[in-house]
C-alpha positions as CSV (number, residue, x, y, z in Angstrom):
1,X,-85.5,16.4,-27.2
2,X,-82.7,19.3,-28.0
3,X,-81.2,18.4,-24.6
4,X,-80.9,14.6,-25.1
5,X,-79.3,14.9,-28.7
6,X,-76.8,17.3,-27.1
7,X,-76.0,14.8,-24.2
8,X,-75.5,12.4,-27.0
9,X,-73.1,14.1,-28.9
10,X,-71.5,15.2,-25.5
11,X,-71.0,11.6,-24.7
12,X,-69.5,10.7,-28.0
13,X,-67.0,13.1,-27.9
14,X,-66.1,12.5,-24.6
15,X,-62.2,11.4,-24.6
16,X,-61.5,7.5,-24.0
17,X,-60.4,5.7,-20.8
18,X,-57.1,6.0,-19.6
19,X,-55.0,3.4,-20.4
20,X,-53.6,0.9,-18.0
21,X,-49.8,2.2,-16.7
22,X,-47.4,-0.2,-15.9
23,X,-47.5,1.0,-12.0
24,X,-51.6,0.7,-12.3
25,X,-51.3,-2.4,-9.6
26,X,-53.4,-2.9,-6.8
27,X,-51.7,-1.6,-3.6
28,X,-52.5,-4.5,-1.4
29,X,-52.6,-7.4,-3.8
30,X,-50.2,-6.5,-6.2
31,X,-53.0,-7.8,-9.2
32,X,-53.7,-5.6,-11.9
33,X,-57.7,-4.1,-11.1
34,X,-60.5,-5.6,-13.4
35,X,-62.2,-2.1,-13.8
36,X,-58.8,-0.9,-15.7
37,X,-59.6,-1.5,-19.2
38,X,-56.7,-3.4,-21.2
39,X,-53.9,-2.0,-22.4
40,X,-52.3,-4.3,-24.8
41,X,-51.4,-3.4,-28.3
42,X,-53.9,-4.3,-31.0
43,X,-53.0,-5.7,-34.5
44,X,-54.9,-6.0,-37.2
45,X,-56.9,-9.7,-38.1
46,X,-59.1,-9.9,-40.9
47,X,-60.0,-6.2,-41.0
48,X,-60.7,-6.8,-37.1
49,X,-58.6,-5.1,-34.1
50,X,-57.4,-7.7,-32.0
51,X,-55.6,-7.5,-28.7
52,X,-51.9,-9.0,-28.5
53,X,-51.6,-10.7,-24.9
54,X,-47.9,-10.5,-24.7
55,X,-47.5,-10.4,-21.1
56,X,-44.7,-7.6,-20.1
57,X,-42.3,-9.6,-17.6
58,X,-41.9,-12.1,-21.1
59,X,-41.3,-8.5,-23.1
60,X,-38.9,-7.7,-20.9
61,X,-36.7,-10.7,-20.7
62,X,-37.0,-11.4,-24.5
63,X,-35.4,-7.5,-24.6
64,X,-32.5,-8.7,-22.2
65,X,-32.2,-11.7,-23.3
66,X,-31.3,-10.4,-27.2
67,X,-29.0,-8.1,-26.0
68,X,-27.1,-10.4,-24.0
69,X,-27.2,-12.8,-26.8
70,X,-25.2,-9.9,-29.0
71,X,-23.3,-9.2,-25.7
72,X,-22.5,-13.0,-26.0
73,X,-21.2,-12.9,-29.3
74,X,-19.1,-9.9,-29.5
75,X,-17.0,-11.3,-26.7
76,X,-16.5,-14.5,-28.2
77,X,-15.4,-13.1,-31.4
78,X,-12.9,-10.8,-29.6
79,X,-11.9,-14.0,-27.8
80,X,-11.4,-16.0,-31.1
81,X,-9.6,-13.3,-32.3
82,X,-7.0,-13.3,-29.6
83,X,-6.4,-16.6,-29.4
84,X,-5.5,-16.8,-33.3
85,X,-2.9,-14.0,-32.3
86,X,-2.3,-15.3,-29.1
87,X,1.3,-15.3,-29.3
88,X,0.9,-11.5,-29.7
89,X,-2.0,-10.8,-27.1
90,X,-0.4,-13.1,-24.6
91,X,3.1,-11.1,-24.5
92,X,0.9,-7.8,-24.7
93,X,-1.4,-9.0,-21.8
94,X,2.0,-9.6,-19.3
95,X,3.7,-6.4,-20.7
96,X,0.6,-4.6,-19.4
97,X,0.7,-6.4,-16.5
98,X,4.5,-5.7,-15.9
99,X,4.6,-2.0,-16.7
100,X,1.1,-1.5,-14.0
101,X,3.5,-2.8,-11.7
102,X,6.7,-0.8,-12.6
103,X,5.1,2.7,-13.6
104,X,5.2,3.8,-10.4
105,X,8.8,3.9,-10.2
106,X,9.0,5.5,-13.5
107,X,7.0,8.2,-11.9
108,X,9.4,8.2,-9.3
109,X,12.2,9.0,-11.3
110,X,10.1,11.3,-13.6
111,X,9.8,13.5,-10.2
112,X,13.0,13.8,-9.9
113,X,14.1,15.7,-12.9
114,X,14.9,12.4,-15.3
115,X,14.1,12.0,-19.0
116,X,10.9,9.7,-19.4
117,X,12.9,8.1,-22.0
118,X,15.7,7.1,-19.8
119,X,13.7,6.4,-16.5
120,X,11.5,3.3,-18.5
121,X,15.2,2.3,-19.8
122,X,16.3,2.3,-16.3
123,X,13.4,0.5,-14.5
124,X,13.1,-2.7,-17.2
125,X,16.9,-3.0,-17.3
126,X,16.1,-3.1,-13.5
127,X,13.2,-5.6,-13.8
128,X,15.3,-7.6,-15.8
129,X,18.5,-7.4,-13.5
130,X,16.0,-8.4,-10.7
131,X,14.5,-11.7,-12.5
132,X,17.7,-12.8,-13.9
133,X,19.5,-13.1,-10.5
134,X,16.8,-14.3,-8.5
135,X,16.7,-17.4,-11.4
136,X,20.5,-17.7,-11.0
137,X,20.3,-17.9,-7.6
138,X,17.3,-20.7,-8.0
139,X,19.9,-22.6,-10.5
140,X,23.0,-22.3,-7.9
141,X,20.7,-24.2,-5.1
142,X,19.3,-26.6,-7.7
143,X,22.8,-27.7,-8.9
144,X,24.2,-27.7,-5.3
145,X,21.2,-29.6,-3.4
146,X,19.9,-31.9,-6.7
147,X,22.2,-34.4,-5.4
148,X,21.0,-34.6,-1.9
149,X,17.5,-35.1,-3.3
150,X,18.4,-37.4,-5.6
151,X,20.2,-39.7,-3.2
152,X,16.4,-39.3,-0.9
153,X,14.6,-40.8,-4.0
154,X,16.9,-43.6,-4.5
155,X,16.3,-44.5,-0.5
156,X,12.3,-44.0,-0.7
157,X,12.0,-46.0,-4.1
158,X,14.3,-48.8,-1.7
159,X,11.9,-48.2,1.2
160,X,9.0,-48.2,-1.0
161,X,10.1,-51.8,-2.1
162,X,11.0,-53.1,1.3
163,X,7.6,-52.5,1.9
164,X,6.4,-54.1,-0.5
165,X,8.2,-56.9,-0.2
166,X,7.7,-57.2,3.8
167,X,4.3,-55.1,4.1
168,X,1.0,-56.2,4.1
169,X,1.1,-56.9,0.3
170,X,4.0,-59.5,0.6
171,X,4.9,-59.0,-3.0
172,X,8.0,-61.5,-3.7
173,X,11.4,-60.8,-5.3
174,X,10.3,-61.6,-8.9
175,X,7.2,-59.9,-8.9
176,X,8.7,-57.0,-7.8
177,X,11.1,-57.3,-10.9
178,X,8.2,-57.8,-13.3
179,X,6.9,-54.5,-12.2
180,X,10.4,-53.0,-12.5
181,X,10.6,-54.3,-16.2
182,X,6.8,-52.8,-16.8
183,X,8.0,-50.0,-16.5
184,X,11.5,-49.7,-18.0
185,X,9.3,-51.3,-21.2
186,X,6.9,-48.5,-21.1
187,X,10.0,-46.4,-21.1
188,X,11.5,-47.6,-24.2
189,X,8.5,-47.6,-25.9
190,X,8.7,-43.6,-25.9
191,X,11.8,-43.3,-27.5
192,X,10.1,-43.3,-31.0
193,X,8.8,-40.4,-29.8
194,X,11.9,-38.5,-28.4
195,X,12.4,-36.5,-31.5
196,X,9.3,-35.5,-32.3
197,X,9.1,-33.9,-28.4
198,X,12.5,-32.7,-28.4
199,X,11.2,-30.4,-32.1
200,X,8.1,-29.4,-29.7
201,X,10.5,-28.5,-27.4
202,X,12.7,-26.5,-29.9
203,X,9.7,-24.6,-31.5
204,X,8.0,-23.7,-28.1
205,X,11.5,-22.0,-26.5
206,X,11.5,-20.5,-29.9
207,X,7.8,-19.1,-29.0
208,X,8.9,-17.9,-25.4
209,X,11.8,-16.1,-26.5
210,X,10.0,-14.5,-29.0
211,X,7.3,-13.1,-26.0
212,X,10.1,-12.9,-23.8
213,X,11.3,-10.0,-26.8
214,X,7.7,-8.7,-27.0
215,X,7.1,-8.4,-23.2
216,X,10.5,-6.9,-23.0
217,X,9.7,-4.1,-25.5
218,X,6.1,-3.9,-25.0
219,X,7.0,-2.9,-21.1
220,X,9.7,0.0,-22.4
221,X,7.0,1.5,-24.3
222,X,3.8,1.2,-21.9
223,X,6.3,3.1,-19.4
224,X,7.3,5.6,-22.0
225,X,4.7,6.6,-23.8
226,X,1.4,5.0,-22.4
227,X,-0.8,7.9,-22.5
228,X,-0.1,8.8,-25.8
229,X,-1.0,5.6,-26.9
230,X,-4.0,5.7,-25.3
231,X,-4.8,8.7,-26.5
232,X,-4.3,7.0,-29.9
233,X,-6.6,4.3,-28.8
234,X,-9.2,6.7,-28.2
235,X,-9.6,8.5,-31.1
236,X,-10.2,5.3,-33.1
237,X,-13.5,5.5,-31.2
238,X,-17.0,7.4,-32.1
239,X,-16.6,11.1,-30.9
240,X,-19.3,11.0,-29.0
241,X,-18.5,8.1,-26.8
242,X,-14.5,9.1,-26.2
243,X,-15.3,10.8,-23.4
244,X,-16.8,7.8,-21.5
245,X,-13.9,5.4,-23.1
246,X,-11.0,8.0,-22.2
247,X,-12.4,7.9,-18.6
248,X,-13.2,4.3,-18.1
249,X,-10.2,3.8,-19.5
250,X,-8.2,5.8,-16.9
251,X,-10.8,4.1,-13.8
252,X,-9.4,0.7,-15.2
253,X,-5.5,1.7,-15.0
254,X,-5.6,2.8,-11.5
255,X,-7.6,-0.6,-10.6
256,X,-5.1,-2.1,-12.7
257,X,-1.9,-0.7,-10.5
258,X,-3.8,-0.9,-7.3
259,X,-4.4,-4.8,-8.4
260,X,-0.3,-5.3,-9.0
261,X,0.3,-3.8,-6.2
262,X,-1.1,-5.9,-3.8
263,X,-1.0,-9.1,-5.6
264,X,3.0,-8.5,-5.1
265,X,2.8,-7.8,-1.5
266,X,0.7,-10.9,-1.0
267,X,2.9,-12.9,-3.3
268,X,6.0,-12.1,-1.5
269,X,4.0,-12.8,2.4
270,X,2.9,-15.9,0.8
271,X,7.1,-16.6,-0.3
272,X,8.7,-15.7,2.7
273,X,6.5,-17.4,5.2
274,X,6.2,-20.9,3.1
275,X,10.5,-20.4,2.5
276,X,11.4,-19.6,5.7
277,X,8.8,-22.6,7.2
278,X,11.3,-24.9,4.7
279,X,14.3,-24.1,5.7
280,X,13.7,-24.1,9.2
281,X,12.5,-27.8,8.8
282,X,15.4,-28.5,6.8
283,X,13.5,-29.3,4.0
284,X,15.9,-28.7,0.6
285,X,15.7,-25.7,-2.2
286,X,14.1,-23.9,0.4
287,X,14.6,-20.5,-2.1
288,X,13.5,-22.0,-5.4
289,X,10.4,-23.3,-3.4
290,X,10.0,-19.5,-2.2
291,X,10.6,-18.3,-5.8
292,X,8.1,-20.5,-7.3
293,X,5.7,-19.7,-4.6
294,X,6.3,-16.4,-5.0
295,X,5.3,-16.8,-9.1
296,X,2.6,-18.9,-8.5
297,X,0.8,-16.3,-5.8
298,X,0.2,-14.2,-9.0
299,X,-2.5,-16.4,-9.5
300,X,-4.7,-15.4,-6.5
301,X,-5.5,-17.6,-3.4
302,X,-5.5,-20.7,-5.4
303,X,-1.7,-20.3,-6.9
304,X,0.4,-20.0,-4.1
305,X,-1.2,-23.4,-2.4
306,X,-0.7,-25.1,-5.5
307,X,2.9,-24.1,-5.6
308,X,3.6,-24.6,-1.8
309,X,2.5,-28.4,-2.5
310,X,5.9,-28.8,-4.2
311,X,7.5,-28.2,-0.3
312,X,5.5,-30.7,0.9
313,X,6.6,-33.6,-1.9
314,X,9.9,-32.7,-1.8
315,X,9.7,-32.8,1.9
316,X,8.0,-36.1,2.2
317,X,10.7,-37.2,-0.9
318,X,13.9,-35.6,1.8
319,X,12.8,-36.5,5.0
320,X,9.5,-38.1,5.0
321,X,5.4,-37.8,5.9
322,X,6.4,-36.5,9.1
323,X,8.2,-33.5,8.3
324,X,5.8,-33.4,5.0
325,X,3.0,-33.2,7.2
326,X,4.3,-30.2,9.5
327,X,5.2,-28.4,5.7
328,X,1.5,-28.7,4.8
329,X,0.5,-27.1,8.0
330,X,2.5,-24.3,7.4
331,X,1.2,-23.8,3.8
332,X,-2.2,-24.1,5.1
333,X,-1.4,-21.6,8.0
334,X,0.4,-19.2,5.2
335,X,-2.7,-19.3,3.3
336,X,-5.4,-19.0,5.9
337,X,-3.6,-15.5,6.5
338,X,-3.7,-14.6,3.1
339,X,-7.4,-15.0,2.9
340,X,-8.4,-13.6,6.1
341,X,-5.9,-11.0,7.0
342,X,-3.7,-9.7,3.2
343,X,-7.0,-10.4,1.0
344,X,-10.0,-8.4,2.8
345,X,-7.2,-5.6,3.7
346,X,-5.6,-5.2,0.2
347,X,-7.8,-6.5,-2.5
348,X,-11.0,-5.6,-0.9
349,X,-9.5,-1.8,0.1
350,X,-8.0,-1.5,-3.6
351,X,-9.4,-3.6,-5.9
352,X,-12.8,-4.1,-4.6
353,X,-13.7,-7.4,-5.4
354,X,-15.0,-10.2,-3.2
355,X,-13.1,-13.5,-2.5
356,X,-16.1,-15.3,-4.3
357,X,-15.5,-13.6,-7.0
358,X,-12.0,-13.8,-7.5
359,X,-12.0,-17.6,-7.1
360,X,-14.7,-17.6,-9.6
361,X,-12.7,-15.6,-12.2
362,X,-10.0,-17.8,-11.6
363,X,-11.9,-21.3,-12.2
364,X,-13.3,-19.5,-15.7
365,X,-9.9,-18.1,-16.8
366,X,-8.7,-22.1,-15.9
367,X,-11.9,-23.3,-18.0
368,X,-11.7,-20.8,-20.9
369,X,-7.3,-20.5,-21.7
370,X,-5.7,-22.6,-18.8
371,X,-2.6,-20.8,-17.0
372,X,-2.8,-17.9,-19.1
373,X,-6.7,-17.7,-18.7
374,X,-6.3,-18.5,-14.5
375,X,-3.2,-15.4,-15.0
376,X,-5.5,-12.5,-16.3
377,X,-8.9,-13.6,-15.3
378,X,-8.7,-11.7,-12.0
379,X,-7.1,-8.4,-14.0
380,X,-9.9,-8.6,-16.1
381,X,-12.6,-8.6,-13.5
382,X,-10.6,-6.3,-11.4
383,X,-11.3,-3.7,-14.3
384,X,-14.7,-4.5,-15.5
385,X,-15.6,-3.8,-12.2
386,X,-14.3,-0.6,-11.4
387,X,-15.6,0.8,-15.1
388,X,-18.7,-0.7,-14.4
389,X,-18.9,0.8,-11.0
390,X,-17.9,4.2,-12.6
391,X,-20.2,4.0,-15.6
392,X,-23.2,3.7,-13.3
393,X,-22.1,6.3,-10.8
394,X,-22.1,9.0,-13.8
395,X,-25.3,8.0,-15.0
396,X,-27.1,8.1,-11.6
397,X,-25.0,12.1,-11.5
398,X,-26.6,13.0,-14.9
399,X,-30.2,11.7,-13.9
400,X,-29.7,13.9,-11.0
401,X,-28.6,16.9,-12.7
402,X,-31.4,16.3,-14.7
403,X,-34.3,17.5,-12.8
404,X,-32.2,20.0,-11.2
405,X,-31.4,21.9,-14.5
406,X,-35.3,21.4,-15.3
């Protein structure tokens, strides 16, 4: 009788099963086994414990999905906020842009014995010397060869009605004059309107020359004194996270400059091959066609074809679809070795980021801000990527230093 009332209180104080781990699957089957008693939180019903079924797949996305949610937010109040200063951020977006590109000949000259101060003077007086002749040079064709293209309208709008006249639409003398007078009525009917654009015109060169002056002196001091205004920038931030912002920070600049740098070189292979394809089919403003392919390639693979469709109108306007036709090969040809030759060799080597991507980034920065959006989205991805990529290589080092300190 002694031994079974000890066996008793034996069994009652005997500890309670296990409970189920997250990893407590079924090898084969992958289904949780039915001897593993239940793990799921109890709450309290009525004085009675009750089991909460909340399956952990659904715990685990509602955990994500919160997060992202705040994730969400935060960016579109930054975004907000920007875009109420945007004629601040946009200036301070291209002078970042600018001096990524020109730092390294600042360094340059900073190797060779001169002042910081002076070598940022030097380059940006250079930069603008640089921008200011190639848009002369851009005006002096236009002035010279506006006139021959002006003349090739004239004749294709008179072709364009000889066809219609004798063509398959047979459209007579005075229908052809109704149409004329369509449009010169639709003309007129704007001229209310002239003042009201030419004050929109006013008040936006107004805007550019004031971001023009901000990009300007935004550039001169990134060059001279960028990393003491990061370090500024980082002390505004939590001590215990400046560390990882200094860093990322830094990670981001050199995927920044490595971005610049081979956007130019892919801009100006992208310019010479779609100029020199104009001039040698005679096609007119064969240089301001290279020049503006040559901007619009800053915008990645989707830029410089949209720009190199201006050779083919103003070939077809000059000399026709023929010679049109052969100037849209050689844009497609131009950009076919952009994306299968510059791209995989310069942005995949230094940016590190794939086609796909890119041409998603751009289609969102077109979505979200337009030309300014389509000009920085790539930038922007360019560096979340690379601090992303660096974030997670650190934590993977500290997990294993970890165990090896333990």
């Amino acid at each position: 009788m002694l031994r079974g009332l000890r066996r008793a209180i034996e069994d009652r104080r005997a500890p309670a099963p296990a409970r189920l781990d997250a990893d407590a699957v079924d090898a084969e089957s992958g289904a949780v086994a039915d001897d593993v008693p239940d793990q799921s939180p109890a709450v309290s019903v009525g004085g009675a414990v009750t089991p909460r079924h909340v399956p952990y797949g659904l715990e685990l996305a509602a955990g994500w999905s919160w997060r992202l949610l705040v994730i969400a937010l935060a960016g579109y109040v930054v975004y907000r906020i920007l875009s109420y200063f945007a004629e601040i951020a946009v200036p301070i977006a291209i002078a970042v842009l600018v001096s990524a590109l020109l730092v390294p000949f600042v360094d340059g000259l900073v190797r060779l014995r001169v002042p910081r101060v002076l070598a940022a003077l030097v380059v940006v007086v250079g930069f603008v010397a640089v921008v200011t002749a190639a848009l002369t040079l851009v005006g002096q064709q236009v002035s010279t060869q506006v006139s021959q293209l002006r003349d090739s309208v004239v004749t294709g709008i008179g072709q364009v009605q000889d066809w219609a006249r004798n063509g398959p639409l047979g459209l007579s003398d005075a229908q052809l004059q109704t149409a004329v007078d369509n449009v010169v009525t639709a003309i007129q009917n704007q001229d209310g309107q002239v003042v009201t654009r030419v004050t929109e015109v006013g008040a936006t060169l107004t805007h550019v020359g004031a971001g023009v002056f901000i990009v300007l002196f935004g550039t001169y001091f990134f060059l001279y004194e960028g990393g003491r205004i990061w370090t500024w920038v980082v002390g505004l931030v939590p001590r215990d996270a400046s560390e990882y912002v200094d860093s990322s920070g830094r990670v981001a600049w050199v995927s920044l400059t490595a971005f610049t740098r081979a956007t130019v070189v892919v801009a100006f292979t992208d310019a010479v091959g779609i100029a020199v394809a104009a001039w040698i089919l005679g096609v007119p403003l064969a240089f301001a066609i290279g020049v503006l392919v040559f901007i619009g390639a800053f915008i990645p693979i989707v830029g410089a074809f949209v720009s190199g469709l201006v050779a083919v109108l103003v070939a077809l306007v000059d000399q026709g679809p023929v010679t049109a036709l052969l100037m849209l090969l050689a844009v497609i040809v131009v950009q076919q070795i952009e994306a299968h030759v510059l791209q995989p060799f310069l942005m995949g080597r230094l940016v590190a980021v794939h086609p796909l991507a890119i041409i998603l980034a751009v289609a969102a920065g077109i979505a979200v801000s337009g030309i300014v959006g389509a000009l920085v989205a790539v930038p922007i991805a360019a560096c979340v990527n690379a601090v992303v990529k660096h974030l997670a290589s650190r934590a993977r080092a500290q997990a294993q230093a970890g165990p090896a300190r333990a």
